[in-house]
Every structure is written in structure tokens, then in C-alpha cells.
C-alpha positions in Angstrom: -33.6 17.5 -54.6 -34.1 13.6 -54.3 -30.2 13.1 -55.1 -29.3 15.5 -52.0 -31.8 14.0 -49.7 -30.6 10.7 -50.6 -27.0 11.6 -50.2 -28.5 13.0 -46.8 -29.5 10.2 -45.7 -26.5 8.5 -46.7 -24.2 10.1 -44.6 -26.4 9.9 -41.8 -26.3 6.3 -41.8 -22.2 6.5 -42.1 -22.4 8.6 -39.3 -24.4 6.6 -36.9 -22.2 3.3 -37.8 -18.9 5.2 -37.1 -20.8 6.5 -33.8 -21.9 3.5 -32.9 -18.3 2.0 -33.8 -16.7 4.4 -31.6 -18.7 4.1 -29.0 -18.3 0.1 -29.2 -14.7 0.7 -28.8 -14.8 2.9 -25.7 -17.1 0.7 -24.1 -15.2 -2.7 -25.0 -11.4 -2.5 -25.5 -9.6 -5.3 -26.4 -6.6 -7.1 -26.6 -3.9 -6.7 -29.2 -2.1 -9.8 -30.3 0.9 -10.5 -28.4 2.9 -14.0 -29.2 2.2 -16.4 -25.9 0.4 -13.6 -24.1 -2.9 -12.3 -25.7 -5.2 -13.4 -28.3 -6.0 -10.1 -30.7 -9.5 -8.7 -30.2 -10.4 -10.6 -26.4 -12.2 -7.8 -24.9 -11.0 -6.0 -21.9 -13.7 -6.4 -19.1 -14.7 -3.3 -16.8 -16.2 -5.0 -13.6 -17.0 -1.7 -12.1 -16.2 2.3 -12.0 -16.0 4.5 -8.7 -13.8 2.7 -6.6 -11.6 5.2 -3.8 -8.1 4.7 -4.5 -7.3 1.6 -6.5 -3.9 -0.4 -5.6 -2.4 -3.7 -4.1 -3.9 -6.4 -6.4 -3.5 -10.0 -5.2 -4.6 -13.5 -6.1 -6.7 -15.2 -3.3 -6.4 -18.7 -2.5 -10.2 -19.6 -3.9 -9.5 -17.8 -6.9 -10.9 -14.5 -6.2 -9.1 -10.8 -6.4 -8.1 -8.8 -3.4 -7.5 -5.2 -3.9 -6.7 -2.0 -1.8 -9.0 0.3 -1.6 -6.3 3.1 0.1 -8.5 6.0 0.5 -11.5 3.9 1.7 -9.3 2.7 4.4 -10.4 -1.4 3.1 -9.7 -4.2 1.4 -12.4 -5.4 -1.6 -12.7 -9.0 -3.1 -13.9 -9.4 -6.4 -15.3 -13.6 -6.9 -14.5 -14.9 -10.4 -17.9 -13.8 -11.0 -17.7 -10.3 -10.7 -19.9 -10.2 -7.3 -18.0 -7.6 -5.4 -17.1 -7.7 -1.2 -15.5 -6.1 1.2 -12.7 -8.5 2.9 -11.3 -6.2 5.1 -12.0 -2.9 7.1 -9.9 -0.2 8.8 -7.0 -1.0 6.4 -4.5 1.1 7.8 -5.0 2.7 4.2 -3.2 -0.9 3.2 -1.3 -0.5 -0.3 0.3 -3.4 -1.5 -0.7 -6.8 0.0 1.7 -10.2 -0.2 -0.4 -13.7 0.6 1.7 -16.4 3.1 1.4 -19.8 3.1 -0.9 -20.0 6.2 -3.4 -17.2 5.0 -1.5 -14.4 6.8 -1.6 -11.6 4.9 1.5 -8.4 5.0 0.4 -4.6 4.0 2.3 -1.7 3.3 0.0 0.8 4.9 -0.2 4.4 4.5 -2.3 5.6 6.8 0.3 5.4 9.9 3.0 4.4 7.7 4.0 0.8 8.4 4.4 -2.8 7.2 3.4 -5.7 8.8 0.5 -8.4 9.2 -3.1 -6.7 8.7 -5.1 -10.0 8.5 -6.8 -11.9 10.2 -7.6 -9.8 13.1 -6.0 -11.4 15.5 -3.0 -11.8 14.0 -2.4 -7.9 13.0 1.1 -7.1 14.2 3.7 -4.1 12.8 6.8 -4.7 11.8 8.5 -1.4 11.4 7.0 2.5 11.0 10.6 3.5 10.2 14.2 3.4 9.7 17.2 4.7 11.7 14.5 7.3 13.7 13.0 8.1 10.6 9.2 7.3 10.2 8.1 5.8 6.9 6.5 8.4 4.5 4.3 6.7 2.2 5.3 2.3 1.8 3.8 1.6 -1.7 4.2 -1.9 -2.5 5.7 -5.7 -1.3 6.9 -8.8 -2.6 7.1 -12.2 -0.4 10.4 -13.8 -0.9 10.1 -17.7 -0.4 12.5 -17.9 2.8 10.0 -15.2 4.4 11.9 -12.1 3.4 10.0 -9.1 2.6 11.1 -6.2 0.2 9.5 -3.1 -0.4 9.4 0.7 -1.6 8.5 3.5 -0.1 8.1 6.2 -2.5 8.7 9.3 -0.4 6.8 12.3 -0.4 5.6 14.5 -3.4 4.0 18.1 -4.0 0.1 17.6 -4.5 -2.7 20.8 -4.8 -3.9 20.0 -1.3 -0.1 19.6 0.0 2.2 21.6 -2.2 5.2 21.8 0.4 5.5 18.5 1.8 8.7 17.2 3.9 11.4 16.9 2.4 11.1 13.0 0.7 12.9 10.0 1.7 12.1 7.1 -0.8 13.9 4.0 -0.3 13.9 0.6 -1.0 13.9 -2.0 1.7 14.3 -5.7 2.8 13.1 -7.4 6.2 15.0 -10.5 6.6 13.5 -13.5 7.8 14.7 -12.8 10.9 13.3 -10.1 11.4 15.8 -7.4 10.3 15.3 -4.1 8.6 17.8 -3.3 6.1 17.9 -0.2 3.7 18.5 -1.6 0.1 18.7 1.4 -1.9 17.9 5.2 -1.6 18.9 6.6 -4.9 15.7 5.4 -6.9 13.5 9.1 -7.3 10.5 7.4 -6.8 10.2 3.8 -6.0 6.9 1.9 -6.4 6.1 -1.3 -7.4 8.6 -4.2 -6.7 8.7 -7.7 -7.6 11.1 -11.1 -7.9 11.4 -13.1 -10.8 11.1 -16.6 -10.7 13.9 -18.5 -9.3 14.4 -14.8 -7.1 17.3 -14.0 -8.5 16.5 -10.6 -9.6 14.7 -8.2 -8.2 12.6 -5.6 -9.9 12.0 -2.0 -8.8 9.2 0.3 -11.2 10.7 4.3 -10.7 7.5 6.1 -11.4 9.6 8.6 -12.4 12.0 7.3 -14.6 12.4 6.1 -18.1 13.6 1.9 -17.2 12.3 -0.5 -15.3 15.2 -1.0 -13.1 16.7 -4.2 -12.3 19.1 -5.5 -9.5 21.1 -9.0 -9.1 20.3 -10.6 -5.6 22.8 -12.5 -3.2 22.1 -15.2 -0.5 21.3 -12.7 2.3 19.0 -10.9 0.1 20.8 -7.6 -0.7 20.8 -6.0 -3.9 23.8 -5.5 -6.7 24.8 -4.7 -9.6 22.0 -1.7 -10.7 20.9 -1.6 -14.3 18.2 -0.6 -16.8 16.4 -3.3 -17.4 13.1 -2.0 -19.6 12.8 1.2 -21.6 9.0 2.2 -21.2 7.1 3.6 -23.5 4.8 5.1 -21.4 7.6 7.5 -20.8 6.6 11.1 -21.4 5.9 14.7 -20.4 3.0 15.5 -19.0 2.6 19.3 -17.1 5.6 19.9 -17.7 7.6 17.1 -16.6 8.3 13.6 -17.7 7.4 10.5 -15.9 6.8 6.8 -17.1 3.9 6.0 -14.6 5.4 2.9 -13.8 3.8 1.4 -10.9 2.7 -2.0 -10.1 4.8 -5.2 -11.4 4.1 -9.3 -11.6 5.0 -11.9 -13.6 3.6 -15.1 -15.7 4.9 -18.4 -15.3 7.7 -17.7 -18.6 8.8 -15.4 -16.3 7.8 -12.4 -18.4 7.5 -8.9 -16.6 4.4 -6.9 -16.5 4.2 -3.8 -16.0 1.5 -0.8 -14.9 2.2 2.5 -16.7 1.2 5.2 -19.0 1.0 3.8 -22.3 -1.2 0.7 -20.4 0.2 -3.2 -19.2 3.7 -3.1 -21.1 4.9 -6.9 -21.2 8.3 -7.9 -21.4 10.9 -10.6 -22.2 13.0 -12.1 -19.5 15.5 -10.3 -21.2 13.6 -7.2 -21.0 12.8 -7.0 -24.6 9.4 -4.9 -25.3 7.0 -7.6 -26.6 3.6 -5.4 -26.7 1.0 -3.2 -25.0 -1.7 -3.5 -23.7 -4.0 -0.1 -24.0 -6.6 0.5 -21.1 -9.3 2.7 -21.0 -7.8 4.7 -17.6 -3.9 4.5 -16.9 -3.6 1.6 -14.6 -1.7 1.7 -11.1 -1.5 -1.8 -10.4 -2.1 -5.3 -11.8 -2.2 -9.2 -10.7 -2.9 -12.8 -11.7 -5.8 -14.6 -10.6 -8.4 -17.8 -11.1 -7.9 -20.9 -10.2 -6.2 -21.6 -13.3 -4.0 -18.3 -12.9 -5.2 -17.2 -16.9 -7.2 -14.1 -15.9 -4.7 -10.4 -15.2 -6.5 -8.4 -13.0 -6.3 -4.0 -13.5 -6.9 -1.4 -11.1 -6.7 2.3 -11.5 -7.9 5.6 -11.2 -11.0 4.3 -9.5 -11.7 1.4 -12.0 -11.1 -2.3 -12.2 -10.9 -4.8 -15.3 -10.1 -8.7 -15.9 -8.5 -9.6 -18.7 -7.8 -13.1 -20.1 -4.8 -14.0 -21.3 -3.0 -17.1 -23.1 -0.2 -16.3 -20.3 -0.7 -18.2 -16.7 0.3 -16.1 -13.6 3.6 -17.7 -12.0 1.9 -20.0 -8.8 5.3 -20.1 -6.7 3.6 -17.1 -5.1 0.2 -15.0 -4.4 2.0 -12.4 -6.8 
């Protein structure tokens, strides 16, 4: 009897240390080891559950976060201190944000589907709803060239429960010139989300939520697009209610011009070259992701309602906001 208590009690004590081992991991992920990019074990910080639609990520000029809040129609800031704000009301339903040089800020916007200057107040202006008579159906996210260009996706429209026969979808991909002009860059991407330039802004980046590759394109002097390829096979690529979808969605970069990218499997990173160098798991699947601090070390998350830091051995590239 004393032997079977004791055994008992022995594998009640191995049970509460694997339980409180598990639960240790859920609450506090961490980083695996990847070569100039993450330190193994740094955990993963949640800064806060429950937001209403969770997209646009952006580094702030005084080191803070700014992040979309799409369905709450606002902008948030998070302070390198976790305190939480809102920056911005009656978004639009503002997606994807880029930062200029004199603290204007450009939104994709989803609410009336259109791009142009949300912030400040004063200086809110559109820039387009549409192309060639056709309205914009949902612009998902930007990039800031340095001449003043502007490129983004709009990723069309797509069967939900509350909406199962949308219109018929239209996703592009699109440039505004520094002058001003609207140009159609591509329309044979199924679903186009986030976008982003390397370095030097020579390539351009386009995430196809629902393809297998990151998809790359060379770029000429008047900023139009050539020369199509696969550029990063994903391993968040799989099926999921019965069809396949890599969950690629928002893009940046670090200052060794490595890609990161928002998908399934969690923050894939790659090489220049777009060789897979690691992945970073998450608790949620994350939508969107972004540099930030003053010393550009810390990758912001959001998704799915949540929002983590991260900090990294990697620095954020500074040549832009994102």
C-alpha cells in the first residue's frame, strides 16, 4: 500500500511539473535560434489580447508602434513601454500605413476604399477610390518609395459566412508615381497583400495570401514592375477547409536586407537570396509585422486580435518607417 501511494504521489508531482511546463510555454513563447536574427529562448512578449482587427504596423518617429485597428475604425500606439493609445480616430478602416518625411502619414483604407493621406487632420486628402471606373475593393497594404512613389495591393473580394457571394474580385497591384499618377502594376496575383521594397528599391516584394512563394519583381526607373518570379517557398503553405493557402500577409525588412514575412507557420525570415533561414512560431497566426525602437532592435506582431514585441539581434532597415 505504501509503495502505491508513494508511486501516487510520484506521478502527481510529474504531472503538475509537465503542467506547469506546458502551461509556461503557452504563456511565454520564445525565440528559436536564428544566425544574425534571434537569440534561442528570448521570450516572445504579448502586450495585450482583444484588439478589433489587427493590421498596418509601423515604426513612429519617437520610437513607439502604430497599428490599424480596421474594424475599430482607429489607429492605436503602443510606447516602448507597453502603455497603449489611441493615435487616430475614424480611420476610414485604415489598413496599411507608410510614414513621410514630414510626419504625413498614407492609408490604404477599407472602409470607402481609398488611399491617400489620413493624418494629421488637416492634411487628410484621397488620392484615388479606383481605377479605370472601377472602385477599389478592399486596398490592403503600402510601401513609401524614396522619390515619393507609392505601391500597393488591393486584394479583391472573397466569400466570407456573412457575405458568401461577393462581386466578382478585382485584385491588383498598383503604383502612384510621384506625380501623381495611377498605374496598374499587375492583376494576375490571386490575392495580393502585403508589399514591400528591398533596400536599394530595386525589387519589389508582393505576399499572395494565396499562394505557395513570396513573389518577387525587378523594378525600372519609372517604377514599373518586370520580370515575375518565385522568390520564397513558404512553409506556412497548406490546406486548411479544404483549400491551400500560405497566409502570407504583411512584409518588412532588416537592415541586411533580409525579408520577413507574416504567415501560417509564424514570421518566416529569409535571405536576400530568398533562402529559408528560420521560423519564428507565434502563439496566433500573425497578419502583419514591423520594426520599431529607437534603436530599430524590437519586431512588432499583430494578429488575430493580439499584439507581441519581440527582440531581435536584427535592426529594422532606417531608410524608411517600414
Amino acid at each position: 500500500m505504501l509503495v502505491k501511494n508513494s508511486h501516487a504521489k510520484l506521478f502527481s508531482v510529474i504531472g503538475a511539473i509537465l503542467f506547469a511546463v506546458n502551461v509556461h510555454a503557452e504563456e511565454d513563447p520564445v525565440t528559436p535560434p536564428i544566425p544574425g536574427v534571434s537569440a534561442g529562448g528570448v521570450v516572445i512578449e504579448l502586450i495585450k489580447n482583444g484588439f478589433n482587427g489587427t493590421e498596418g504596423p509601423i515604426g513612429y518617429t519617437d520610437g513607439s508602434l502604430l497599428f490599424t485597428e480596421t474594424t475599430a475604425n482607429r489607429i492605436t500606439r503602443i510606447a516602448p513601454d507597453n502603455t497603449l493609445s489611441t493615435f487616430l480616430e475614424n480611420s476610414n478602416g485604415a489598413n496599411g500605413l507608410a510614414l513621410k518625411e514630414n510626419g504625413e502619414i498614407i492609408a490604404v483604407q477599407a472602409l470607402k476604399p481609398q488611399v491617400g493621406i489620413i493624418y494629421p487632420a488637416d492634411k487628410q486628402s484621397k488620392f484615388f477610390e479606383g481605377f479605370e471606373g472601377a472602385g477599389f475593393q478592399r486596398p490592403n497594404d503600402l510601401v513609401l518609395a524614396k522619390n515619393g512613389g507609392v505601391y500597393f495591393t488591393d486584394s479583391g473580394t472573397r466569400p466570407t459566412k456573412e457575405n458568401p457571394n461577393p462581386p466578382p474580385s478585382h485584385p491588383g497591384v498598383f503604383y502612384v508615381t510621384p506625380s501623381g499618377e495611377l498605374k496598374r502594376l499587375a492583376d494576375d496575383v490571386q490575392r495580393p497583400n502585403g508589399i514591400q521594397l528591398n533596400k536599394d528599391e530595386k525589387v519589389l516584394y508582393v505576399a499572395n495570401t494565396l499562394g505557395e512563394h513570396v513573389l518577387a519583381y525587378d523594378i525600372s526607373e519609372d517604377g514599373a514592375i518586370s520580370n515575375r518570379r518565385n522568390f520564397a517557398k513558404l512553409e506556412g503553405w497548406k490546406k486548411e477547409d479544404g483549400n491551400w493557402s500560405s497566409g502570407a500577409d504583411g512584409l518588412a525588412i532588416d537592415d541586411e536586407d533580409r525579408l520577413y514575412v507574416a504567415s501560417n507557420a509564424g514570421i518566416e525570415v529569409f535571405s536576400p537570396k530568398g533562402e529559408a533561414l528560420g521560423v519564428i512560431p507565434l502563439p496566433k497566426k500573425p497578419q502583419n509585422l514591423a520594426f520599431a525602437g529607437t534603436d530599430k532592435k524590437t519586431l512588432y506582431v499583430v494578429g488575430r486580435g493580439s499584439a507581441y514585441k519581440i527582440p531581435l539581434l536584427a535592426q529594422g532597415f532606417k531608410g524608411r518607417a517600414k
